[in-house]
MIBA-869532 format. One record per residue: y, x, z of N, C-alpha, C, O, CB in turn. Coordinates in steps of 0.1 Angstrom, whole numbers, plus 5000, padded with zeros to 4 digits. Glycine has a CB too. Layout:
BEGIN
YXZYXZYXZYXZYXZ ...
//
This chain:
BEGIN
498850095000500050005000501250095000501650165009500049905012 501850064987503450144991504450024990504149924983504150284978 505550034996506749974996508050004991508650104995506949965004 508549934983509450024972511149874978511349754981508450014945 511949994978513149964989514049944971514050044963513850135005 514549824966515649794959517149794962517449684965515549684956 518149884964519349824965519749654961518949574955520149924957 521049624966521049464963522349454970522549534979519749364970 523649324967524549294970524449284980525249344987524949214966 522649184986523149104999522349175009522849295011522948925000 521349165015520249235022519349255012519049195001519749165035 518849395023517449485015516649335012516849225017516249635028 515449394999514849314997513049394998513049514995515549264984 511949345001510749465003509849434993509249324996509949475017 509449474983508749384977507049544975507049664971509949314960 505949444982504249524980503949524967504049434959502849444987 503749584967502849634954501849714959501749814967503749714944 500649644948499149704953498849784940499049724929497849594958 498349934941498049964936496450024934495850104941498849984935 496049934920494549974922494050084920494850154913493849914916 493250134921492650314915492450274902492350164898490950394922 492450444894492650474883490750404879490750284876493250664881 489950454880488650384882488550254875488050224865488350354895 489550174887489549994881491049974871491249854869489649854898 491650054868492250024860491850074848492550024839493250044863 491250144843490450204833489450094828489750034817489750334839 488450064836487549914835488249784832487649704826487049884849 489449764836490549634830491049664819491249574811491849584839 491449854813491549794800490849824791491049824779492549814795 489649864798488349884787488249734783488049714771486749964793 488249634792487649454788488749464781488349424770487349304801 490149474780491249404771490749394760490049484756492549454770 491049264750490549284736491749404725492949414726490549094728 490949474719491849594713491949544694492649604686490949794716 490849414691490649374680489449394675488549394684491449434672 488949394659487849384657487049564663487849644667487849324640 485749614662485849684667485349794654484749744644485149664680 485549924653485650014644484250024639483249994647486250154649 483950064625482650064615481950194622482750274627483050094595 481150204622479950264627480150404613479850364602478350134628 480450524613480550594604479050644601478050654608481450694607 479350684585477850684575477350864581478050964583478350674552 476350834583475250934589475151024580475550994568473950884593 474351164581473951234569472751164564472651154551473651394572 471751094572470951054566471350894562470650834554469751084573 472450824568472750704560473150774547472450744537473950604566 474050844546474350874528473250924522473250904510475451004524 472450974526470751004517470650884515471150834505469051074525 470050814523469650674521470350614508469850634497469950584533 471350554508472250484499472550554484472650504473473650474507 472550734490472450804474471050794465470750824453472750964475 470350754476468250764470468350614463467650584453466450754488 469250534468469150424463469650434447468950404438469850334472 471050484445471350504434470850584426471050584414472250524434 469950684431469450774421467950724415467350774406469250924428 467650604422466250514418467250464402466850494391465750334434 468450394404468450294395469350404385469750344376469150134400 469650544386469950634376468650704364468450734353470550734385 467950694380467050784369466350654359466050694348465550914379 465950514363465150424355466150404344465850314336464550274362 467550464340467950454327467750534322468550534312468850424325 466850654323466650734313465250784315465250904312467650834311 464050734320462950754324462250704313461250764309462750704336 462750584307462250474298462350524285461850454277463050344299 462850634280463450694271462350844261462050884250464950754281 461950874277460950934274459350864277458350924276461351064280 459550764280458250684277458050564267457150484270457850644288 458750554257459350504249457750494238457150394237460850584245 457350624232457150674222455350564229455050454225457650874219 454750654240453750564246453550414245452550354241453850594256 454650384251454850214250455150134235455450014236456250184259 455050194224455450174217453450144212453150044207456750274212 452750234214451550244207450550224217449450244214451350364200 450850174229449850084239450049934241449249854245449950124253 451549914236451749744237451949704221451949584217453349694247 452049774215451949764202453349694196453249624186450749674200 454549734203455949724205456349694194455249664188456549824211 457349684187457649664174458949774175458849834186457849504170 460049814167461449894169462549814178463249874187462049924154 462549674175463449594182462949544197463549524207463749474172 461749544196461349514211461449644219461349644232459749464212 461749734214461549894223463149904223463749974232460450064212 463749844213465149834222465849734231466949744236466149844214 464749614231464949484243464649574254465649564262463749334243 463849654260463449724270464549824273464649874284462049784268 465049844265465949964268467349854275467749844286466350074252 467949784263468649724265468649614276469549604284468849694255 467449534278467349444286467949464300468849384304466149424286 467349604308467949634319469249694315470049684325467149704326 469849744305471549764307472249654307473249644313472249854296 471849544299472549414300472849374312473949374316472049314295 471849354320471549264331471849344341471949274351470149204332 472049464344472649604348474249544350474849494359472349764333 474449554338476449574333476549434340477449434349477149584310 476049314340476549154337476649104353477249004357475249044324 475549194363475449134376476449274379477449204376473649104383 476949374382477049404388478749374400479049404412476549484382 479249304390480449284400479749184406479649204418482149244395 479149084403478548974415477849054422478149024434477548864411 476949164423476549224432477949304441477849304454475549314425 478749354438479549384446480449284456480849304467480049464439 480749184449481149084461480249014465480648934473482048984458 479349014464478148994474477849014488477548934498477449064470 478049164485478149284496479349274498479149214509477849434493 480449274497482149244504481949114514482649094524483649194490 480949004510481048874516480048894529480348894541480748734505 478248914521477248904532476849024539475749034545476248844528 477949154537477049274540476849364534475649344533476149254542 477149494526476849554520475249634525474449684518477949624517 475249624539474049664543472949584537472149644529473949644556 472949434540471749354538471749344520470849354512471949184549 472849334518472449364500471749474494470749444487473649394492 472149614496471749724497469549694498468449714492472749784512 470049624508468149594517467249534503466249574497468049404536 468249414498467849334490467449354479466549304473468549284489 468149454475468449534461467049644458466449664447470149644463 466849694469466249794471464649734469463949794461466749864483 464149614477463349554477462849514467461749544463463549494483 464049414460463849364444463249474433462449454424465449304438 464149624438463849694425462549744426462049774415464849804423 461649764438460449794441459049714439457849744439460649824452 459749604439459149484434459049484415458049494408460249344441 460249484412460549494400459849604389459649604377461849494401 459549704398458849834393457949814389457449824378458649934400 457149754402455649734401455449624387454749644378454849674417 456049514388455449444373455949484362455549424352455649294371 456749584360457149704348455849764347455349784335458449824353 455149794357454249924355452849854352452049884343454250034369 452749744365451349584357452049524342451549414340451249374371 452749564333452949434326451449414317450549494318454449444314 451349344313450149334303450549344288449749374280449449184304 452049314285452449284273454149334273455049344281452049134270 454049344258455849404258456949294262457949314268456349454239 456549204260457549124263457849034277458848974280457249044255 456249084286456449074299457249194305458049184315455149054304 456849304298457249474303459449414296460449454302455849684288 459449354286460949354286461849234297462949254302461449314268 461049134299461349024315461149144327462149134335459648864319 460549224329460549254340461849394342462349444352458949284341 462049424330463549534329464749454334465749494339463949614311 464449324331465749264330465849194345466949154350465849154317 464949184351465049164366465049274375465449264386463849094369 464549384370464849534374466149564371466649634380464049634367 466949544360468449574358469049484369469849524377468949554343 468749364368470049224379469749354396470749384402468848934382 468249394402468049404413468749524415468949554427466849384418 469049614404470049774406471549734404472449814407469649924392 471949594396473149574402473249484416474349444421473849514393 472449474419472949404436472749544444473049524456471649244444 472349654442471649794452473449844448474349834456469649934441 473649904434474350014434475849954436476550054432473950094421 476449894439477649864440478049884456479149914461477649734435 476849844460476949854480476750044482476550104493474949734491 476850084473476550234472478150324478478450384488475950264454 478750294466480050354467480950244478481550294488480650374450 480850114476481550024485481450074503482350094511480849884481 479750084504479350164515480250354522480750374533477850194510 480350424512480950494513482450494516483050544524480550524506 482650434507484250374506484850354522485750414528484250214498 483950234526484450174541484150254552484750234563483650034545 482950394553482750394564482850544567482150604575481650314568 483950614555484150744552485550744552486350644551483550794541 485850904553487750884548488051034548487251124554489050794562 489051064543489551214539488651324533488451294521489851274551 488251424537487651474531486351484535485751584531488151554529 485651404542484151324541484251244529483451274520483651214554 484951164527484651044517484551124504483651094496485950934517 486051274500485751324492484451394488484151394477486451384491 483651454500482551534493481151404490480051424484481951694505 481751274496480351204494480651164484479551154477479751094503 482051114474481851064462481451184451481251154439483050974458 481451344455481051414448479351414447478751404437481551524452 478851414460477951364458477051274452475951294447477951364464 478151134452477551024442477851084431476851074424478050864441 478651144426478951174412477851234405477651214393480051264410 476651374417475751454415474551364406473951394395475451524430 474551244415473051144410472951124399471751114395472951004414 474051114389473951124374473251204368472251184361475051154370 473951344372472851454368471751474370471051504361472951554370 471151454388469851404390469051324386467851324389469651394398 469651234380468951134372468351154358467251144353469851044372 470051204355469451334341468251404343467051374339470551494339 468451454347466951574354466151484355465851434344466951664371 465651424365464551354372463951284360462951324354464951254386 464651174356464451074345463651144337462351144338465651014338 464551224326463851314318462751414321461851424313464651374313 462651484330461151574333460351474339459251434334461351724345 460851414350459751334354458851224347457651214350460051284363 459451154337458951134330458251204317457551134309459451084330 458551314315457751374306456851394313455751374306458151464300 456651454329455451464333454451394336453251434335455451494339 454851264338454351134345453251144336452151154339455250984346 453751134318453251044308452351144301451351114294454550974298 452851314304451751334297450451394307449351444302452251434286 450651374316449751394329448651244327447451254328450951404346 449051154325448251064324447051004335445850984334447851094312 448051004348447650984360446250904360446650784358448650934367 445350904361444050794362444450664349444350544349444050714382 444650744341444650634327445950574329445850464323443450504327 446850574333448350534335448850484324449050374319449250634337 449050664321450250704310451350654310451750674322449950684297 452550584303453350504307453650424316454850384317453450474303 452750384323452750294334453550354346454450304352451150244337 453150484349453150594363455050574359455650524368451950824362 455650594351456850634352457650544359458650584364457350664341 456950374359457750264367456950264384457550244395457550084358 455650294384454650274395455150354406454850314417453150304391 455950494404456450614408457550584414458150684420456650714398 458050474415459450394421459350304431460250264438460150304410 458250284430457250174444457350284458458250244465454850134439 457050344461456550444470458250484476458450474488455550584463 459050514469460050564469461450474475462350514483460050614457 461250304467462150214472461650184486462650154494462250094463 460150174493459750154499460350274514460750214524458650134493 460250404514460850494516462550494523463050524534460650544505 463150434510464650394512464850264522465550254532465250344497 463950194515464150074524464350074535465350034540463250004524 463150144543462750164554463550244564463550224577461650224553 464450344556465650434561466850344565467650364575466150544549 466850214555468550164556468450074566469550034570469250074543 467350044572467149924586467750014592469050004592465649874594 467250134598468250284604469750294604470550254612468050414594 469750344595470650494591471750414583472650504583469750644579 472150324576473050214570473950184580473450174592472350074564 474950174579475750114588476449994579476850004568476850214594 476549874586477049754580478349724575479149734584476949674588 478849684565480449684564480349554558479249484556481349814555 481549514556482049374545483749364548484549414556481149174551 483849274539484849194537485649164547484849104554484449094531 487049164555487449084565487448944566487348854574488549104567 487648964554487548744553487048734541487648764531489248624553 485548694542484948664529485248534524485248424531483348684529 485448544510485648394503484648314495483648374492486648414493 484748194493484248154486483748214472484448284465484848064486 482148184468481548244453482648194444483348094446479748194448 482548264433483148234421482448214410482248294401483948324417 482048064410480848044401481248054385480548094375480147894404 483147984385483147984370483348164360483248194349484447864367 483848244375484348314367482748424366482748504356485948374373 481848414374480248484373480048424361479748514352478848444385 480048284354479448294342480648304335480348304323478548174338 481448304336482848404319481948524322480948534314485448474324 482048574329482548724335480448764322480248834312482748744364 479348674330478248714322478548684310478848774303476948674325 478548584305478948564291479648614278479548594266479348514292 480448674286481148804279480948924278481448984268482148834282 480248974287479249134284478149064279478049114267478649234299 477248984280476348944272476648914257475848924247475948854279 477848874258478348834239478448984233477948994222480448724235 478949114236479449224238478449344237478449434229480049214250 477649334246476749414249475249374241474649474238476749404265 474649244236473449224232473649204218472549164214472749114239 474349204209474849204200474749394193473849424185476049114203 475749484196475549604198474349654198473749734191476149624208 473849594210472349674215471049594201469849624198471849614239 471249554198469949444191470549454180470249564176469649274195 471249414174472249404159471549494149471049434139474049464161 471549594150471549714140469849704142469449774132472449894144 468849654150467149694149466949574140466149584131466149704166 467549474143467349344132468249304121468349184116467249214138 468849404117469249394108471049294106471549214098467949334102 471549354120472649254121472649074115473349034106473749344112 471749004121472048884112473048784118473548814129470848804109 473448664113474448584116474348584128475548574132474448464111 473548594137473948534156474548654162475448654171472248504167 474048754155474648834162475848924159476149034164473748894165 476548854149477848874146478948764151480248784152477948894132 478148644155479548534157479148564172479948514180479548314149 478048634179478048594197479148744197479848744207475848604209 479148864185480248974186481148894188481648884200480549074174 481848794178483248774176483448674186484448604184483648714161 482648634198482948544208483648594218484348544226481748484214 483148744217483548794231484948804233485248724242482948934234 485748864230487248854228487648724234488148724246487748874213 487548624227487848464234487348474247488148474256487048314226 485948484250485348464265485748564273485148554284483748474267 486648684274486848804280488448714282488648694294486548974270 489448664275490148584276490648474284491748454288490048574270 489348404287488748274293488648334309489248284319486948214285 487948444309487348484322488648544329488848534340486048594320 489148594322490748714336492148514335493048474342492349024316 491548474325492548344330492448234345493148184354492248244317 491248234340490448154355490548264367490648234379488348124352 490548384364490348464379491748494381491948574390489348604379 492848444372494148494378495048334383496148324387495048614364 494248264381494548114385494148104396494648024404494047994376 492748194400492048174415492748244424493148204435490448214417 493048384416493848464430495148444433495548504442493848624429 496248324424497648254424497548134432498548084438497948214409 496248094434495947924443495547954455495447874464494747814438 495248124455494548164473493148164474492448154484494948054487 492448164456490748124456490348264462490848354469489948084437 489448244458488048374455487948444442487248374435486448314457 488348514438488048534424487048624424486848664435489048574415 486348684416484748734417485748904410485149014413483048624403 486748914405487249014402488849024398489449034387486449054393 489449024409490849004415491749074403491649194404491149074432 492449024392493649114385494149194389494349314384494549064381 494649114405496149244406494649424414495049514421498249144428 493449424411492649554414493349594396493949704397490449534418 493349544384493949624373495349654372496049734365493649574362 495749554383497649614382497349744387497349804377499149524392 497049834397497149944402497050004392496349954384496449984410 497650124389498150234381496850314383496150344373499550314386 496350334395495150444393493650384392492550444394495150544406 494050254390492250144386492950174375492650294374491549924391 493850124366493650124354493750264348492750284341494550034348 494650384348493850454341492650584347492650704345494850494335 491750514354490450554360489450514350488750594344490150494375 489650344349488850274337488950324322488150334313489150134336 490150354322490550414302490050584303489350624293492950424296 490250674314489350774313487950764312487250864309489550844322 487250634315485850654319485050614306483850624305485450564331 486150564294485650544282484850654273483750634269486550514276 485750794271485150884262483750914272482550934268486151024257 484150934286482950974291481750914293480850984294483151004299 481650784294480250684292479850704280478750754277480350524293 480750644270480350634254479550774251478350794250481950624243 480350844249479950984252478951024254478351084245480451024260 478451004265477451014275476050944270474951014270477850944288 476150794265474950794265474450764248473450714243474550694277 475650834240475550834225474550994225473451004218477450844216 475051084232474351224235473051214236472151284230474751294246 472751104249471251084255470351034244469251074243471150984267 470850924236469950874228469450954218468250964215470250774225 470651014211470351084199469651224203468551244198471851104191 470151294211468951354222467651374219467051464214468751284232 467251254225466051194225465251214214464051244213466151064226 465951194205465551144189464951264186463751294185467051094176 466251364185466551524173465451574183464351574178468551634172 465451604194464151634204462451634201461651724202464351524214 462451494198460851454197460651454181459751504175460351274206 461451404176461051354161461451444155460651494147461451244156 463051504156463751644143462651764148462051824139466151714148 462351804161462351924162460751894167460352004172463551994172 459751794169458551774173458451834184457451904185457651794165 459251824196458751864210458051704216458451594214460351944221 456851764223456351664227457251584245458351624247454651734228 456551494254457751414258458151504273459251494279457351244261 456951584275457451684287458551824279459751854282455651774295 457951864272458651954262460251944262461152024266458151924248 460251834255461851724252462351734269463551774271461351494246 461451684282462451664292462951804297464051834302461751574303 461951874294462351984303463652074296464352134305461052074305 464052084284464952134277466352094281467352154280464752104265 466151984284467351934292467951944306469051904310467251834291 466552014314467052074326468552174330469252194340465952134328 468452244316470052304325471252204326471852184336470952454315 471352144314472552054314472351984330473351974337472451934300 471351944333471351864353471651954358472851954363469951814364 470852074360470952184369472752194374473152194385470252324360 473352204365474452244356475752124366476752154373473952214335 475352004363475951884363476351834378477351804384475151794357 474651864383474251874395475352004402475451964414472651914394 475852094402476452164406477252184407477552274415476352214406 478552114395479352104395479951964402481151944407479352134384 479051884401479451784407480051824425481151804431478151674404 478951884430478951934440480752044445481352024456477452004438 481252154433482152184432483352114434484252164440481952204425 483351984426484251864421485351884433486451914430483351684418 485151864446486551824455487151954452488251964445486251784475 486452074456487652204459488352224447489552264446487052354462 487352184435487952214425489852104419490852134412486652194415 489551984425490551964424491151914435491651804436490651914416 491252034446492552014456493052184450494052234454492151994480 492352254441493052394440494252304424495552314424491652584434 493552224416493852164402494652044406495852064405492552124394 494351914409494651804408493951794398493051854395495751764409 494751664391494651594378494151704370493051674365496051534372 494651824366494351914357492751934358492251964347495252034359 491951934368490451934369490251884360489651964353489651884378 490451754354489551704346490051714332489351664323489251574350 491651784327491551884316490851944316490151944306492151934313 490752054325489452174321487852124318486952184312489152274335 488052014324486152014323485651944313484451934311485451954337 487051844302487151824294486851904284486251854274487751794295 487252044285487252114273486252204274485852274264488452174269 485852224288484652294290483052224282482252274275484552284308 483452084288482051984281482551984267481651944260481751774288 483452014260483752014243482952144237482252144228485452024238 483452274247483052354238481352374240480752424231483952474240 480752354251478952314252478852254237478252304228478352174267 479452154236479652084224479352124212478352104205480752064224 480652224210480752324198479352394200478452364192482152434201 479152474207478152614210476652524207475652584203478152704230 476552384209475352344206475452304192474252274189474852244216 476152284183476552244173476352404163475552434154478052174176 476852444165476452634156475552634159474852644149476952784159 474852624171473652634177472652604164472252694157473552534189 472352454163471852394153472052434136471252434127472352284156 473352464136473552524122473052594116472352574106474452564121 473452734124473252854121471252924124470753014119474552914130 470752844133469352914136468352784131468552664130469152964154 467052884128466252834118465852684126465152684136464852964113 466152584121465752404125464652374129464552304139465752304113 463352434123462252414122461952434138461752354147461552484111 462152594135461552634148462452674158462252784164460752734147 463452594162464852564172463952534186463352434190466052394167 464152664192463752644206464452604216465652594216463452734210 463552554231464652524244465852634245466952604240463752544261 465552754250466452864252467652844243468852844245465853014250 467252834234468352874225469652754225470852764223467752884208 468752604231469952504232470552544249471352474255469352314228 470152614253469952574271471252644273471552584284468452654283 472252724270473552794268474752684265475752664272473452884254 474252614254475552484250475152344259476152264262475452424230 474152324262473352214276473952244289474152164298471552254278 474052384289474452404303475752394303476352334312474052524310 476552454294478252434298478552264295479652224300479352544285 477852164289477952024287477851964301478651874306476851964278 476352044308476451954323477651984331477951894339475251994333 478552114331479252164341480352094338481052074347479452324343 480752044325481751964324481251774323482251704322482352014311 480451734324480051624328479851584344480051474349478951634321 479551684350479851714365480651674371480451594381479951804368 481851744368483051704376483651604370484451544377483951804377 483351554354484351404351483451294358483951184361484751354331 482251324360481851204368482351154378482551034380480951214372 482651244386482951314402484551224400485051134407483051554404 485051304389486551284387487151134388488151084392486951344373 485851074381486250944379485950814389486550704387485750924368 484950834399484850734406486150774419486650674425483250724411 486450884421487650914431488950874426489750844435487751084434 489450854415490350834408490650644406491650574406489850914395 489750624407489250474408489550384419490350284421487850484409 488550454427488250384438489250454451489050404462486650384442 490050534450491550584452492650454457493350444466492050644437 492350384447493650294444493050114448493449994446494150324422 492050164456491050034461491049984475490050024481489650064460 491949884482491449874494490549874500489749814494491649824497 489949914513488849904519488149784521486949764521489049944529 489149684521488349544518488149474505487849354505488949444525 488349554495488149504483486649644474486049664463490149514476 486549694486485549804481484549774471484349854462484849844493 483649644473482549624464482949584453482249614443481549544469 484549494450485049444439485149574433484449594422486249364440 485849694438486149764426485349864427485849964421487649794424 484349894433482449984427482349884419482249924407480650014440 482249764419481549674414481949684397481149654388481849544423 483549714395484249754384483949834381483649814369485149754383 483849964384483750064380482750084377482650154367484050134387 481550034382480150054380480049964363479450014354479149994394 480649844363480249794352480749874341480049904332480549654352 482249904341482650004334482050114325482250154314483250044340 481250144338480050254334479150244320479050294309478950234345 478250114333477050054324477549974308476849994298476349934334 478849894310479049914299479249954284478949914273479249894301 479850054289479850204280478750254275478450274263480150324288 478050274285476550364284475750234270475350264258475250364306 475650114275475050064265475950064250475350064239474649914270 477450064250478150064238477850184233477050164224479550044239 478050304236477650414231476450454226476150524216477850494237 475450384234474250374221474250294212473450324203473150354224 474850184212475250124199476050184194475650154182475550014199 477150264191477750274183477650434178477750474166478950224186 477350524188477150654179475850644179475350704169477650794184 474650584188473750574180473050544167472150604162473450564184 473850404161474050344152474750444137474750424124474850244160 475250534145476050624134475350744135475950824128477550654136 474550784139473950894137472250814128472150834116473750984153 471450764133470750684125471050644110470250664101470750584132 472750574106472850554094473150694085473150714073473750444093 473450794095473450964084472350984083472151014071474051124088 471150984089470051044092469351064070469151164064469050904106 469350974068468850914058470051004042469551034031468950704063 470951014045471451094035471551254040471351344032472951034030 471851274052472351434061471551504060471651624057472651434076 470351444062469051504076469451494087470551474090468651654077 468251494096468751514111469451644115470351634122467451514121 469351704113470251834117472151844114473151864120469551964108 471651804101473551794095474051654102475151654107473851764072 472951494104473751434113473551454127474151374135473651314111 472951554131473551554149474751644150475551614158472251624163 475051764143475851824141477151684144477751664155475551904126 477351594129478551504127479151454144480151464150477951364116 477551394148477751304161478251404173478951354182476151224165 477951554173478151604181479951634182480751624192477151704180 480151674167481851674166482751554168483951564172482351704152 482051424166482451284168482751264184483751214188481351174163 481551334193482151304208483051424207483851414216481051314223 483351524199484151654207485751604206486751644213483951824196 485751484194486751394191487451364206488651394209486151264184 486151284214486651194221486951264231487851214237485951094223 486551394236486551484245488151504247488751524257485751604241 488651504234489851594232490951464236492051484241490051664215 490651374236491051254234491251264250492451274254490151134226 490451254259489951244274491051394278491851384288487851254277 491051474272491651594279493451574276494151614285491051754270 493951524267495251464262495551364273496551354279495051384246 494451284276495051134288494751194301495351134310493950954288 494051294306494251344317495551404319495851354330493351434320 496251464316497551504316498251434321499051484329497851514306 498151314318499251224326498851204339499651144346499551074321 497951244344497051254362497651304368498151404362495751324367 498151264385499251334390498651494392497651534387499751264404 499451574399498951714404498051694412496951744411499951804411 498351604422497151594437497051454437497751364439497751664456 495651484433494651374439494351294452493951374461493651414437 494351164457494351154470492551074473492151044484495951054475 
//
């Protein structure tokens, strides 16, 4: 008890005051409410977890690529059905994934994540049972929808429960999975298929994804920490079907068009899309003006660094997976390497990708913006060097080594624009808007990846037939060095320092 003496006009006045120990006043404002309470930060082994997840649904886009040639003469495939399988899961890939990311903003990116992971393990296994091609192309396409509800909670995850330079080295990290996917996809599947596990053969390359989602799964009950949305809104049913409808008019047209012969459907569902892409940002900018839900909020493209994150990410998807396919091709068929042969040649470019990715933060807090000039012109001149490459040494007998020089400087610049581009992005993204704009970015991706095999694949195929293969991979190779240069010109305008 102390007593504390006030001066005063009229008489003293005494007023007690009790004071409690430091003990119980510590305990009263530990109960005060301080607000909601802080995200549980991502573990080393929660970011394994969530990156294993993404590198499941990286590597099954190019796994399929080198088991192609198998599936083609065990299901008795036809040319257009071996590009439903390809295509099937990039559609259904590109078309769910912003619904997969508000998903996760509304119920959880944890429990989506769970979901995703489950589905795709599920999804593997009747890839790897199908009985028939056309069951094996249903089951890609349910395999593509269950890696867009997985990979969006990937970076969204990151996003929320990281910051400064943790967050920087984990989206280098995500950036790495590309290349490991590169890698993995391609060798492991060459190995899978020509190993011919207990009569497999093609089968092992989807069956090999069971064991592994199971694995993940099991980790994210763990090691995941939960995030979402502050105030989740209502689904956005009309703008999920614009929003599918329009990569589907876009994307299955492209991808199918040129194996059947472009006919009438698949030129007026082309000329739809423009109108439905129209339809869809109208409705979602009427939802986010009335206080709705929109499934992909406009003002995420008013920001200066969403929009030009998305226009850099063009040469580099397109790019990207115009290389992989034609790849593929000049690989097994120009140069007759068999499908382990083919994957392994492509190991430096991962090796490579893989390590640069890893580089990517230091490299640009010494650079900024300018990082991804250099690595622009770095992945051009791989470019070039694999291009003489081809020219100048005898075609026939064009060995790994000899491409593994212009492969490797391609991955070291593929590396860091990966890196470059989801930080650049998702930069300019609130924390509570996290899964919307992975969810963007990601489709951005997938979109690409499937345009670019339609269109430089489509253009290397129609030289094939007057060029040869050699004079047209040469063309296709200068055609991306185009775009390279194009990408090194629009980096320029990137500030100095990246945040």
């Amino acid at each position: 008890m102390k007593r504390l003496w006030y001066p005063s006009a009229g008489r003293n006045i005494v007023v007690a005051v009790t004071l409690k120990p430091d003990s119980e006043k510590t305990s009263v404002q530990a109960a005060a409410p301080t607000g909601p309470a802080p995200l549980t930060p991502l573990t080393p082994l929660g970011l394994f977890t969530v990156l294993l997840g993404a590198t499941l649904s990286s590597i099954d886009f190019f796994i399929v690529n080198v088991a192609l040639p198998s599936i083609e003469r065990d299901l008795h495939a036809s040319p257009a059905t071996l590009e439903m399988i390809v295509a099937g899961y990039a559609v259904a890939y590109a078309v769910l994934l912003v619904l997969g990311g508000r998903l996760g903003d509304s119920y959880g990116r944890k429990r989506l994540f769970q979901w995703g992971v489950a589905a795709f393990g599920l999804t593997s296994l009747a890839c790897g049972l199908a009985p028939g091609a056309w069951w094996l192309v249903g089951a890609r396409v349910a395999q593509g929808a269950a890696s867009a509800l997985m990979l969006p909670q990937v970076l969204a995850t990151i996003h929320a429960t990281t910051g400064g330079e943790r967050r920087a080295k984990a989206v280098a990290l995500y950036g790495s999975v590309s290349g490991l996917g590169v890698l993995l996809g391609q060798v492991l599947g060459g190995v899978l298929v020509t190993a011919d596990l207990a009569g497999t053969g093609w089968r092992m390359a989807f069956l090999v994804n069971v064991p592994v989602a199971v694995a993940a799964l099991l980790c994210a009950l763990r090691a995941v920490p939960d995030s979402r949305a502050g105030q989740p809104r209502r689904g956005d049913i009309g703008g999920t079907l614009l929003l599918g409808a329009t990569l589907t008019a876009l994307l299955l047209p492209l991808s199918e068009g040129r194996a059947t012969g472009w006919p009438l459907w698949s030129l007026l569902t082309l000329a739809a899309a423009p109108p439905l892409a129209w339809a869809f940002f109208a409705v979602e900018r009427r939802a986010e003006h009335t206080g709705g839900g929109p499934l992909l909020p406009p003002s995420l493209l008013r920001a200066p660094g969403v929009r030009r994150g998305l226009v850099l990410g063009l040469p580099i998807f397109i790019g990207f997976s115009g290389w992989m396919f034609v790849s593929a091709i000049v690989l097994q068929q120009g140069l007759g390497y068999g499908a382990l042969k083919a994957g392994l040649t492509i190991v430096p470019m991962g090796v490579t990708q893989i390590a640069a990715s890893m580089f990517a933060p230091r490299l640009v807090a010494r650079l900024g913006g300018r990082a991804m000039t250099l690595c622009a012109l770095v992945h051009g001149s791989g470019l070039v060097v694999l291009a003489l490459t081809v020219l100048w040494l005898p075609w026939p007998s064009l060995g790994p080594l000899a491409l593994a020089p212009g492969l490797a400087l391609c991955g070291l610049g593929q590396g860091v624009e990966l890196a470059l581009y989801y930080r650049i992005v998702l930069a300019a993204v609130p924390a509570a808007r996290a899964g919307a704009g992975s969810g963007l970015a990601a489709t951005v991706q997938q979109s690409c990846l499937a345009v670019g095999v339609a269109t430089v694949g489509s253009l290397f195929l129609a030289l094939v037939p007057g060029l040869g293969m050699r004079d047209a991979f040469a063309v296709v190779l200068g055609v991306q060095c185009v775009g390279l240069l194009g990408l090194a010109v629009l980096s320029l305008g990137l500030p100095r320092r990246l945040s």
